[in-house]
C-alpha angles and dihedrals in degrees: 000000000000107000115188115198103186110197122035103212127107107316088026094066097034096056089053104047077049095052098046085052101042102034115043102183096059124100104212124198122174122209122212146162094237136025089247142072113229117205087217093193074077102046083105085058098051086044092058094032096252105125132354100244095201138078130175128266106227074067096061109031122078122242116285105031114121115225114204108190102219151095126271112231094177147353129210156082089054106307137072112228108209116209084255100071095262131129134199126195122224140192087187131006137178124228105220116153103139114214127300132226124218111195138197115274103260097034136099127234120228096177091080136068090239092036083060106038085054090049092048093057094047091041082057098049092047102112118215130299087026124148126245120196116186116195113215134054097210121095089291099065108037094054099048086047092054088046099061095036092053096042096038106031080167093080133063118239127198128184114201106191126150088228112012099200110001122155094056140113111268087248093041088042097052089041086058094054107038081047088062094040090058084049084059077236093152103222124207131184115212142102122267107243095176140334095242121243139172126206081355097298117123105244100196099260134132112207110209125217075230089062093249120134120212131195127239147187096182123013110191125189121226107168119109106214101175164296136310115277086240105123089036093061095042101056104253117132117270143199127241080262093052091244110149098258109240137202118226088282096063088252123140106266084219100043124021097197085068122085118195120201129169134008098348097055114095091220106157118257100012130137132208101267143116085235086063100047112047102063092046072058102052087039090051099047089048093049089055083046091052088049094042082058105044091257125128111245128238142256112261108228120165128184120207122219104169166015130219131208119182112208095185129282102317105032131050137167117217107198101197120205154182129271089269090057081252104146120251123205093260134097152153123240131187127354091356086057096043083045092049099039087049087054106056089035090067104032078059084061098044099049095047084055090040102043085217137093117269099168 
Protein backbone atom coordinates (compact mmCIF):
# COMPACT_ATOMS: atom_id res chain seq x y z
CA UNK A 1 0.00 0.00 0.00
CA UNK A 2 1.98 3.09 -1.38
CA UNK A 3 0.85 6.09 0.64
CA UNK A 4 2.23 9.80 -0.73
CA UNK A 5 1.98 12.78 1.94
CA UNK A 6 3.05 15.84 -0.11
CA UNK A 7 4.01 18.91 2.41
CA UNK A 8 5.66 18.33 5.72
CA UNK A 9 4.27 21.12 7.85
CA UNK A 10 2.00 20.85 10.27
CA UNK A 11 -0.91 18.46 8.93
CA UNK A 12 1.67 16.86 6.60
CA UNK A 13 3.71 15.33 9.46
CA UNK A 14 1.32 14.72 11.37
CA UNK A 15 -0.69 12.49 8.81
CA UNK A 16 2.20 10.53 8.30
CA UNK A 17 3.51 9.82 11.85
CA UNK A 18 -0.49 8.87 12.14
CA UNK A 19 -0.51 6.63 9.26
CA UNK A 20 2.66 4.67 10.05
CA UNK A 21 1.02 4.11 13.63
CA UNK A 22 -2.48 3.37 12.71
CA UNK A 23 -2.01 1.39 9.27
CA UNK A 24 0.76 -1.15 9.23
CA UNK A 25 0.65 -2.26 6.05
CA UNK A 26 1.29 1.25 4.39
CA UNK A 27 4.64 2.41 3.08
CA UNK A 28 4.59 5.88 3.61
CA UNK A 29 7.00 8.43 1.82
CA UNK A 30 6.61 12.32 2.28
CA UNK A 31 7.56 14.64 -0.24
CA UNK A 32 8.76 17.81 0.54
CA UNK A 33 10.79 21.09 -0.77
CA UNK A 34 13.44 20.95 2.10
CA UNK A 35 14.96 18.16 4.48
CA UNK A 36 13.17 19.97 7.58
CA UNK A 37 10.13 20.53 8.98
CA UNK A 38 9.52 24.52 9.94
CA UNK A 39 7.10 25.23 12.62
CA UNK A 40 6.10 28.22 10.63
CA UNK A 41 3.91 29.90 13.80
CA UNK A 42 7.65 30.59 14.61
CA UNK A 43 8.77 31.69 11.77
CA UNK A 44 8.65 35.79 13.95
CA UNK A 45 10.80 34.28 16.30
CA UNK A 46 13.62 32.81 13.58
CA UNK A 47 13.35 36.29 11.81
CA UNK A 48 14.43 38.20 15.11
CA UNK A 49 16.72 35.34 16.38
CA UNK A 50 14.83 34.44 18.74
CA UNK A 51 14.28 30.94 18.18
CA UNK A 52 15.43 28.25 14.89
CA UNK A 53 12.16 27.38 13.66
CA UNK A 54 13.43 23.83 11.75
CA UNK A 55 14.18 20.92 12.54
CA UNK A 56 15.03 17.99 10.41
CA UNK A 57 13.03 15.67 9.37
CA UNK A 58 14.76 12.41 10.02
CA UNK A 59 13.86 14.06 13.84
CA UNK A 60 9.99 14.11 13.37
CA UNK A 61 9.12 11.70 11.47
CA UNK A 62 8.89 7.95 12.82
CA UNK A 63 11.17 5.08 11.38
CA UNK A 64 10.31 3.92 8.31
CA UNK A 65 8.85 6.79 6.59
CA UNK A 66 10.83 7.82 3.11
CA UNK A 67 11.50 11.49 2.68
CA UNK A 68 11.96 12.64 -1.11
CA UNK A 69 13.22 16.19 -1.12
CA UNK A 70 11.27 17.75 -4.13
CA UNK A 71 8.49 19.60 -5.46
CA UNK A 72 5.37 18.24 -6.50
CA UNK A 73 4.32 19.51 -10.38
CA UNK A 74 1.27 17.51 -10.47
CA UNK A 75 -0.86 14.88 -8.81
CA UNK A 76 -3.28 12.26 -10.45
CA UNK A 77 -4.10 9.41 -11.97
CA UNK A 78 -2.62 7.79 -9.67
CA UNK A 79 0.82 9.21 -9.46
CA UNK A 80 2.43 12.42 -8.22
CA UNK A 81 5.18 14.12 -11.12
CA UNK A 82 7.95 16.13 -9.14
CA UNK A 83 9.60 19.30 -11.13
CA UNK A 84 12.52 17.07 -11.52
CA UNK A 85 11.04 14.46 -14.16
CA UNK A 86 10.12 11.88 -11.60
CA UNK A 87 7.37 10.30 -11.06
CA UNK A 88 5.79 8.14 -7.70
CA UNK A 89 2.95 5.86 -7.76
CA UNK A 90 0.12 5.93 -4.94
CA UNK A 91 -2.64 3.98 -3.79
CA UNK A 92 -3.48 7.02 -1.35
CA UNK A 93 -1.87 10.65 -1.04
CA UNK A 94 -2.40 13.52 0.92
CA UNK A 95 -2.62 16.83 -0.44
CA UNK A 96 -0.64 19.21 2.21
CA UNK A 97 0.77 22.10 0.91
CA UNK A 98 0.05 24.62 3.49
CA UNK A 99 -0.64 28.36 1.97
CA UNK A 100 1.53 30.32 0.07
CA UNK A 101 2.62 34.49 0.29
CA UNK A 102 3.18 36.45 -2.44
CA UNK A 103 4.78 39.35 -1.54
CA UNK A 104 5.53 43.25 -3.19
CA UNK A 105 8.67 43.48 -5.50
CA UNK A 106 11.20 44.95 -3.27
CA UNK A 107 9.90 43.18 0.12
CA UNK A 108 10.68 40.70 1.80
CA UNK A 109 8.24 37.63 2.98
CA UNK A 110 8.26 36.54 6.35
CA UNK A 111 5.36 33.82 5.96
CA UNK A 112 7.82 31.33 4.46
CA UNK A 113 10.84 29.34 5.68
CA UNK A 114 13.21 31.23 2.80
CA UNK A 115 11.29 34.56 3.17
CA UNK A 116 12.54 34.34 6.92
CA UNK A 117 15.78 33.05 6.77
CA UNK A 118 16.51 36.29 4.08
CA UNK A 119 14.84 38.81 6.63
CA UNK A 120 16.73 37.50 9.36
CA UNK A 121 20.05 38.21 7.64
CA UNK A 122 19.12 41.67 6.67
CA UNK A 123 17.50 42.22 9.97
CA UNK A 124 21.16 41.25 11.28
CA UNK A 125 23.09 43.44 9.13
CA UNK A 126 20.62 46.64 9.98
CA UNK A 127 22.75 48.78 11.83
CA UNK A 128 21.09 50.99 14.91
CA UNK A 129 18.66 53.38 14.83
CA UNK A 130 17.15 51.40 11.14
CA UNK A 131 13.61 51.31 10.17
CA UNK A 132 11.73 48.63 9.95
CA UNK A 133 8.31 48.77 8.03
CA UNK A 134 5.94 45.35 8.24
CA UNK A 135 3.29 45.17 5.88
CA UNK A 136 -0.19 43.32 7.40
CA UNK A 137 -2.25 43.88 10.29
CA UNK A 138 -3.48 40.02 10.78
CA UNK A 139 -1.53 37.52 13.31
CA UNK A 140 1.20 37.54 11.10
CA UNK A 141 2.09 40.86 11.36
CA UNK A 142 1.63 41.79 14.60
CA UNK A 143 3.61 39.23 15.86
CA UNK A 144 6.55 39.59 13.63
CA UNK A 145 6.30 43.46 14.40
CA UNK A 146 6.39 42.84 18.39
CA UNK A 147 9.32 40.44 17.81
CA UNK A 148 11.68 42.77 16.37
CA UNK A 149 10.72 45.40 18.36
CA UNK A 150 11.21 43.27 21.63
CA UNK A 151 14.50 41.62 20.57
CA UNK A 152 16.05 44.94 18.68
CA UNK A 153 14.72 47.90 20.50
CA UNK A 154 17.56 49.63 18.33
CA UNK A 155 15.84 49.70 15.84
CA UNK A 156 12.47 51.46 14.95
CA UNK A 157 9.61 49.32 13.94
CA UNK A 158 6.73 50.32 12.26
CA UNK A 159 3.30 47.95 11.26
CA UNK A 160 1.21 49.36 8.40
CA UNK A 161 -1.90 47.43 8.35
CA UNK A 162 -5.60 48.83 7.13
CA UNK A 163 -7.06 47.39 10.23
CA UNK A 164 -4.22 46.26 12.84
CA UNK A 165 -5.98 44.19 14.65
CA UNK A 166 -9.45 43.98 13.31
CA UNK A 167 -11.36 41.32 13.78
CA UNK A 168 -11.10 41.43 17.31
CA UNK A 169 -13.23 42.05 20.30
CA UNK A 170 -13.17 46.03 21.36
CA UNK A 171 -11.10 44.83 24.83
CA UNK A 172 -8.75 42.13 22.76
CA UNK A 173 -8.40 44.92 19.85
CA UNK A 174 -7.19 47.91 22.15
CA UNK A 175 -4.75 45.28 24.21
CA UNK A 176 -3.20 44.62 20.97
CA UNK A 177 -2.53 47.86 20.36
CA UNK A 178 -1.62 49.28 23.35
CA UNK A 179 0.66 45.96 23.51
CA UNK A 180 2.36 47.11 20.59
CA UNK A 181 2.44 50.90 21.75
CA UNK A 182 4.33 49.89 25.00
CA UNK A 183 6.61 47.94 22.62
CA UNK A 184 7.35 52.01 20.69
CA UNK A 185 5.83 49.50 17.16
CA UNK A 186 4.33 52.69 15.22
CA UNK A 187 1.02 51.44 13.94
CA UNK A 188 -0.54 52.70 11.09
CA UNK A 189 -3.37 52.02 9.82
CA UNK A 190 -3.55 52.31 5.78
CA UNK A 191 -3.54 50.49 3.08
CA UNK A 192 -0.02 49.63 0.99
CA UNK A 193 -0.42 51.29 -2.70
CA UNK A 194 3.24 50.35 -3.90
CA UNK A 195 6.97 49.59 -2.35
CA UNK A 196 8.78 52.67 -4.23
CA UNK A 197 11.57 52.08 -6.79
CA UNK A 198 13.64 54.07 -9.34
CA UNK A 199 15.33 52.63 -12.56
CA UNK A 200 13.98 49.29 -11.00
CA UNK A 201 15.69 49.40 -8.24
CA UNK A 202 13.60 49.30 -4.78
CA UNK A 203 14.34 53.02 -2.96
CA UNK A 204 13.26 52.30 0.37
CA UNK A 205 9.79 53.90 0.23
CA UNK A 206 6.36 52.75 1.22
CA UNK A 207 3.50 54.54 -0.96
CA UNK A 208 0.15 54.86 1.18
CA UNK A 209 -3.50 54.43 -0.29
CA UNK A 210 -3.57 57.88 1.78
CA UNK A 211 -1.04 59.22 -0.49
CA UNK A 212 1.89 59.25 2.42
CA UNK A 213 5.21 57.97 1.69
CA UNK A 214 7.13 56.41 4.29
CA UNK A 215 10.84 55.53 4.47
CA UNK A 216 12.33 52.05 4.98
CA UNK A 217 15.31 50.09 5.54
CA UNK A 218 13.60 46.75 5.51
CA UNK A 219 10.00 46.25 4.26
CA UNK A 220 8.75 42.79 5.18
CA UNK A 221 5.51 41.22 3.93
CA UNK A 222 3.17 39.44 6.26
CA UNK A 223 0.20 38.90 4.54
CA UNK A 224 -0.76 35.20 3.45
CA UNK A 225 -2.58 35.52 0.20
CA UNK A 226 -3.03 31.85 -0.71
CA UNK A 227 -2.52 28.82 -1.50
CA UNK A 228 -0.08 26.63 -4.74
CA UNK A 229 -1.45 26.39 -7.52
CA UNK A 230 -1.16 22.45 -7.03
CA UNK A 231 -4.47 21.25 -7.31
CA UNK A 232 -5.08 23.66 -9.71
CA UNK A 233 -2.52 22.38 -11.95
CA UNK A 234 -3.29 19.24 -11.44
CA UNK A 235 -6.97 19.21 -12.37
CA UNK A 236 -8.78 18.88 -9.06
CA UNK A 237 -11.54 21.16 -8.42
CA UNK A 238 -10.70 24.37 -6.77
CA UNK A 239 -12.09 27.06 -4.97
CA UNK A 240 -12.11 30.84 -6.00
CA UNK A 241 -9.12 30.80 -3.61
CA UNK A 242 -7.48 27.93 -5.40
CA UNK A 243 -7.87 25.54 -2.12
CA UNK A 244 -8.37 21.29 -3.35
CA UNK A 245 -12.39 20.99 -2.82
CA UNK A 246 -13.14 18.26 -0.27
CA UNK A 247 -16.17 15.98 0.63
CA UNK A 248 -17.10 15.63 4.25
CA UNK A 249 -14.32 13.34 4.64
CA UNK A 250 -11.95 15.50 3.89
CA UNK A 251 -11.47 13.52 0.29
CA UNK A 252 -10.84 15.30 -3.03
CA UNK A 253 -14.34 15.81 -4.69
CA UNK A 254 -12.47 15.00 -7.94
CA UNK A 255 -10.17 11.84 -6.68
CA UNK A 256 -10.96 9.78 -3.68
CA UNK A 257 -7.97 8.42 -3.35
CA UNK A 258 -6.81 12.05 -2.38
CA UNK A 259 -7.11 13.36 1.09
CA UNK A 260 -6.70 17.58 1.70
CA UNK A 261 -5.73 19.03 5.31
CA UNK A 262 -4.78 22.32 6.23
CA UNK A 263 -4.72 25.34 4.58
CA UNK A 264 -5.22 24.12 1.33
CA UNK A 265 -8.24 22.30 2.01
CA UNK A 266 -11.79 24.45 1.19
CA UNK A 267 -13.42 23.09 4.27
CA UNK A 268 -15.98 25.39 5.13
CA UNK A 269 -15.38 27.64 7.88
CA UNK A 270 -11.93 27.16 8.36
CA UNK A 271 -9.49 29.42 8.94
CA UNK A 272 -5.30 29.42 8.08
CA UNK A 273 -3.88 28.00 11.37
CA UNK A 274 -2.09 25.21 12.74
CA UNK A 275 -4.79 24.96 14.91
CA UNK A 276 -6.81 24.31 11.92
CA UNK A 277 -4.78 21.89 10.34
CA UNK A 278 -3.71 19.38 12.60
CA UNK A 279 -6.91 17.84 13.58
CA UNK A 280 -8.20 17.66 9.59
CA UNK A 281 -4.99 15.76 9.85
CA UNK A 282 -5.69 13.54 12.56
CA UNK A 283 -9.32 13.20 11.04
CA UNK A 284 -7.82 12.43 7.60
CA UNK A 285 -5.32 9.95 8.59
CA UNK A 286 -8.19 8.07 10.72
CA UNK A 287 -10.51 8.11 7.95
CA UNK A 288 -7.88 6.38 5.78
CA UNK A 289 -7.49 4.04 8.94
CA UNK A 290 -11.38 3.42 9.01
CA UNK A 291 -11.21 2.62 5.12
CA UNK A 292 -7.93 0.53 5.42
CA UNK A 293 -9.91 -1.38 7.63
CA UNK A 294 -13.55 -1.79 5.68
CA UNK A 295 -15.14 0.88 7.90
CA UNK A 296 -17.09 3.96 6.64
CA UNK A 297 -15.17 7.32 7.57
CA UNK A 298 -16.34 10.01 9.44
CA UNK A 299 -17.68 13.74 9.08
CA UNK A 300 -15.00 16.26 9.84
CA UNK A 301 -16.54 18.98 12.35
CA UNK A 302 -14.17 21.43 14.29
CA UNK A 303 -15.02 23.78 16.64
CA UNK A 304 -12.98 26.64 17.12
CA UNK A 305 -12.21 28.27 21.01
CA UNK A 306 -9.31 30.93 20.41
CA UNK A 307 -6.72 33.43 18.93
CA UNK A 308 -3.71 33.93 19.73
CA UNK A 309 -1.46 37.16 19.47
CA UNK A 310 2.24 36.99 20.58
CA UNK A 311 3.41 40.04 21.70
CA UNK A 312 7.11 38.84 22.16
CA UNK A 313 8.39 37.11 24.57
CA UNK A 314 6.81 38.66 27.61
CA UNK A 315 3.29 39.82 26.46
CA UNK A 316 0.28 37.82 24.44
CA UNK A 317 -3.21 38.33 23.74
CA UNK A 318 -5.51 35.20 23.72
CA UNK A 319 -8.99 36.25 21.71
CA UNK A 320 -11.25 33.57 22.79
CA UNK A 321 -14.41 32.52 20.47
CA UNK A 322 -17.26 30.71 19.71
CA UNK A 323 -17.53 27.56 18.03
CA UNK A 324 -17.84 29.43 14.69
CA UNK A 325 -14.44 31.20 15.37
CA UNK A 326 -16.98 34.41 15.97
CA UNK A 327 -15.28 36.43 18.70
CA UNK A 328 -16.77 36.55 22.20
CA UNK A 329 -16.15 39.52 24.72
CA UNK A 330 -13.55 37.58 26.61
CA UNK A 331 -9.95 37.46 26.53
CA UNK A 332 -6.29 36.79 28.32
CA UNK A 333 -3.71 39.38 28.63
CA UNK A 334 0.06 39.15 29.90
CA UNK A 335 1.79 36.12 31.41
CA UNK A 336 -1.69 33.98 31.30
CA UNK A 337 -1.72 34.72 27.34
CA UNK A 338 1.98 34.04 26.78
CA UNK A 339 1.20 30.82 29.15
CA UNK A 340 -1.50 29.99 27.32
CA UNK A 341 -0.02 30.85 23.48
CA UNK A 342 3.31 28.69 24.53
CA UNK A 343 1.32 26.31 25.24
CA UNK A 344 -0.58 25.69 22.23
CA UNK A 345 2.64 26.54 20.08
CA UNK A 346 4.33 23.49 21.44
CA UNK A 347 1.55 21.08 21.95
CA UNK A 348 1.27 21.94 17.62
CA UNK A 349 4.80 20.51 17.53
CA UNK A 350 4.22 17.61 19.73
CA UNK A 351 1.43 16.37 18.25
CA UNK A 352 2.89 16.58 14.44
CA UNK A 353 5.87 14.40 15.89
CA UNK A 354 3.45 12.37 17.89
CA UNK A 355 0.72 11.84 15.48
CA UNK A 356 -1.35 12.21 18.25
CA UNK A 357 -3.26 15.04 19.99
CA UNK A 358 -1.57 16.78 22.56
CA UNK A 359 -3.91 19.60 22.96
Amino acid sequence: MQVLIVGSGYSGTLVANRVAKKVKDAEITVINPRPDFVERVRLHQQIAGTYSAATPLAEVLREGIRTRVGTADKIGDGAIALTDGARIDFDYAFLAVGSTVVPMPGTVPVGSWEGAQQARAALADLPAGGQVTVIGGGPTGIETAAEIAEARPDVRVRLVGSSVGGGLSEGAYGRVRSGLERLTVEIVDDEVAEIGSGAGQFDGSVRLRSGSELASDLTLWAIVSGVPDLAARSGLAVDARGRAVVDEFLRSVSDERIFAVGDCAAVPGARFACYTALPQGIHAADNFARLRKGRKPKPHSLPYFTRGFSLGRKDAVAQFTHADDTVRRIYLAGRPAVALKEMVTHSAFATARAGVSSF
